[in-house]
N, C-alpha and C positions, 0 to 999 in steps of 0.2 A: 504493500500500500504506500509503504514511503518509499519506493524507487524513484517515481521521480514526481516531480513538483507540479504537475501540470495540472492537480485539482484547484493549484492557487490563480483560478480564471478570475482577475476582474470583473465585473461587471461593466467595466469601460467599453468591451468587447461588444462590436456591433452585432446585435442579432439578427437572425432572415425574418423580414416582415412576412406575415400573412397575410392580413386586409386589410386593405386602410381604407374604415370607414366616412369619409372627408367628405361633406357635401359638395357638387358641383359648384358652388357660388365659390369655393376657398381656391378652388383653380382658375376662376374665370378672371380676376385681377386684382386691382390692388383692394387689401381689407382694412379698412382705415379705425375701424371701431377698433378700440383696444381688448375690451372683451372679447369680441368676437376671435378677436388673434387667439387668447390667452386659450378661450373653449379648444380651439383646433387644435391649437399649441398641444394639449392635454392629451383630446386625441389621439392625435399622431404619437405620441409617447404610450399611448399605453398599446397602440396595434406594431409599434417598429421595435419598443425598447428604448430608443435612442433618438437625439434628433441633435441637427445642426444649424447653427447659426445663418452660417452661408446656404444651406441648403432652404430655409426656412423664409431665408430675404428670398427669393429667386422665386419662390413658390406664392407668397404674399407681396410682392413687390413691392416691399419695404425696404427701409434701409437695415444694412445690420445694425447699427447703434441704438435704431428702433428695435429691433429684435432680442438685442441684449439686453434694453431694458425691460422690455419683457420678462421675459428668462431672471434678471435678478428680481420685480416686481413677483412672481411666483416659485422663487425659491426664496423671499422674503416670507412668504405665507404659508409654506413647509409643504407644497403641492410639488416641487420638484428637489432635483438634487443637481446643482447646476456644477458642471465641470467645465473646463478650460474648450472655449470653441463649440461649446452645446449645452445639453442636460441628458440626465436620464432619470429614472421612475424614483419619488424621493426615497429616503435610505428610513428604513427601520428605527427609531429607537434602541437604544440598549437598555435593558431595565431590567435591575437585578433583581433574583426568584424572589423574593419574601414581596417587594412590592409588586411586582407581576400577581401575585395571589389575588391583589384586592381588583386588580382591572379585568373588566368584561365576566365578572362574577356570577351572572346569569344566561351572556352566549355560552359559558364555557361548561355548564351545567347542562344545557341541551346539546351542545356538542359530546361532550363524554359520557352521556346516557346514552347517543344512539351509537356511540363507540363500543361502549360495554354489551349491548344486545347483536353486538357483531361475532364475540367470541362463545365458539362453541365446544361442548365438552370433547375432550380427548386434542383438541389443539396444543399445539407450542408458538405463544405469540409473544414476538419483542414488543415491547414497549421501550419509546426513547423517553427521556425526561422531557420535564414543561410543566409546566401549571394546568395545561387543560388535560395533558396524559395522567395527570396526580389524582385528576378527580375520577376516572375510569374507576379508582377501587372504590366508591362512595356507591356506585350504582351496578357492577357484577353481581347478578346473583351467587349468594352463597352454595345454593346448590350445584352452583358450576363446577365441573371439574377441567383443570385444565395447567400445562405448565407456561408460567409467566417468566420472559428472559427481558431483564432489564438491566438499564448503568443507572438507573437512578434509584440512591438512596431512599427520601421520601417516599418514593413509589412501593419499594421491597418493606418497608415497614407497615407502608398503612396496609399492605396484605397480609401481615405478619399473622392477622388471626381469621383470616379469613380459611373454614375447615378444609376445602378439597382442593386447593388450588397447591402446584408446586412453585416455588420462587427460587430462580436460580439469579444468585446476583454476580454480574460483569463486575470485575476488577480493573484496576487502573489506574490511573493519575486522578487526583478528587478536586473537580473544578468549585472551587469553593460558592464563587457568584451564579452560578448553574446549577448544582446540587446534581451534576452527573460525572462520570468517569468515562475519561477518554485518554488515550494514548496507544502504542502496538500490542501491549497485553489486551485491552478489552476488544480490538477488532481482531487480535485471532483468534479469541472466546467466539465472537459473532460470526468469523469464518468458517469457522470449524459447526454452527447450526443451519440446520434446513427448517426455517419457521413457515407453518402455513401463514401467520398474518403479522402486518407490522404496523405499528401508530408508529406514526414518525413525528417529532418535536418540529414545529415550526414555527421559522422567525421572521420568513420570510419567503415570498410566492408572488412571481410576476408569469404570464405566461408566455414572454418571450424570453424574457431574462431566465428564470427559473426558477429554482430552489437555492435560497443562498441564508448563509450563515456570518453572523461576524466573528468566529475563531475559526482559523484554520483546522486544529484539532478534532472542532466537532462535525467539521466538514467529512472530514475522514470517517469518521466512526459512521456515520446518518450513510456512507454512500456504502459501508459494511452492509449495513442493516437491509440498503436496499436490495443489495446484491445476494443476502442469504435468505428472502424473502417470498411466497409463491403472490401472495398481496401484499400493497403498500398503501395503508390508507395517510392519507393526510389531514391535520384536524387544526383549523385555522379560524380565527375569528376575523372579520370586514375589513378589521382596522390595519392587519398583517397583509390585506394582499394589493397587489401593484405595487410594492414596495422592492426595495434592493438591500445588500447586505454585502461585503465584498468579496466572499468568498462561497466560489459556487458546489453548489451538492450533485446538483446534475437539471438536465431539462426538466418541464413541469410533467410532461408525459409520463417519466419514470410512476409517475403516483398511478394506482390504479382506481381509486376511488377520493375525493374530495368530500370531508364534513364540514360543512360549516355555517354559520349564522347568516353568511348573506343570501340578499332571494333574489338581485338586483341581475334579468337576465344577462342585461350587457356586461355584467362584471362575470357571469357564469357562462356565457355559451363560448369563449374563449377555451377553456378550459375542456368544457364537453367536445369541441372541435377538436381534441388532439387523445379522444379515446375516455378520456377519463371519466366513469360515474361520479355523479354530482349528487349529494343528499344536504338540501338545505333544511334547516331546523327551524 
């Protein structure tokens, strides 16, 4: 896994657009409304990934200077994440586990109930750390039988008493601000498993960009998981997707099914376009 470095992908990395959903008015000339820029502006970022200054004047027959203030006028407002010559999808927050507990307190409660009603008995399923994989043991039936392979701490305990279930806990380096273990010991615990299902911890979810992380580390470990996996579910709340993180886990497709709290189709049929079930809560 650590041969060679090439899981460390920026997100600077242009992606292959899909559709760019642009009304005809944005190609016909110059857009003089500032909003009206800023809407497209958006657009075009969330169907390319990526977008450029030069490329944005030439499209809107603007200047770039106009264009740049754009671009800093909406990465003043946290809607993007403006880099040298462009922008891309804005960046994630970091926000460490104990405060993550208290946000989205009631998507993540519909999210990891219909997580839990996914595992069935006689399974082996990973689970990654997160605040919304923590609450899956809140809602497992206890009558489930079933073995739980996790790196996270919090998660192996709150199962502690739960009767038929087995808990095999991953070792490794103990990321203190995550409350999960990563390093070469835990992915060749994860290498060495054939899981039928896997909740994967997510930080972030764009569907051109993809799945991205801000440790390199945990990047590693999550592309383990994916790769010893027959399902990959992913369990995300509104507020984590279209977002970026800098180090990438892999394309969004890798996931085989999407939970999450949003219902908003244009945020969702992206996603359903590249194979993946969609279950909004």
């Amino acid at each position: 896994m650590h041969k060679s470095d090439n899981t460390r992908i920026y997100v600077h990395k242009q992606a292959h657009s899909c559709k760019i959903r642009m009304k005809p008015e944005a190609e016909a000339g110059q857009i003089a409304l500032k909003e009206e820029r800023h809407r497209y502006i958006l657009e075009l970022l969330g169907s390319e990934g990526r977008v450029l200054a030069a490329d944005l004047s030439g499209r809107y027959r603007v200047s770039e200077d106009t264009i740049r203030r754009d671009l800093r006028e909406l990465a003043s407002s946290g809607k993007i994440q403006r880099v040298h010559g462009g922008a891309l999808p804005r960046r994630a927050e970091a926000v460490p586990f104990v405060s993550r507990q208290q946000i989205d307190m009631e998507s993540k409660i519909g999210i990891a109930r219909a997580a839990a009603d996914m595992i069935r008995d006689g399974q082996v399923v990973l689970i990654d750390g997160g605040t919304t994989n923590l609450r899956i043991a809140s809602y497992l039936s206890r009558e489930r039988s079933a073995t739980i392979v996790t790196n996270s701490p919090p998660l192996a305990l709150a199962l502690a008493d739960h009767p038929k279930l087995s808990v095999l806990m991953l070792g490794g380096n103990f990321l203190k601000e995550e409350r999960v273990t990563t390093g070469i010991e835990t992915i060749r615990r994860v290498e060495s498993i054939r899981a039928d299902l896997c909740f994967l911890g997510m930080c972030s979810l764009h569907p051109e960009v993809g799945i991205t992380v801000g440790d390199r580390e945990q990047a590693y470990v999550k592309q383990a998981m994916i790769g010893a996996s027959t399902q990959v579910v992913g369990l995300i709340s509104l507020g984590k997707m279209g977002t970026s993180l800098p180090y990438l886990v892999g394309p969004a497709s890798r996931l085989t099914r999407l939970i999450t709290d949003a219902s908003d189709e244009d945020v969702l049929n992206p996603y359903r376009s590249q194979g993946i079930e969609v279950t909004s809560t």
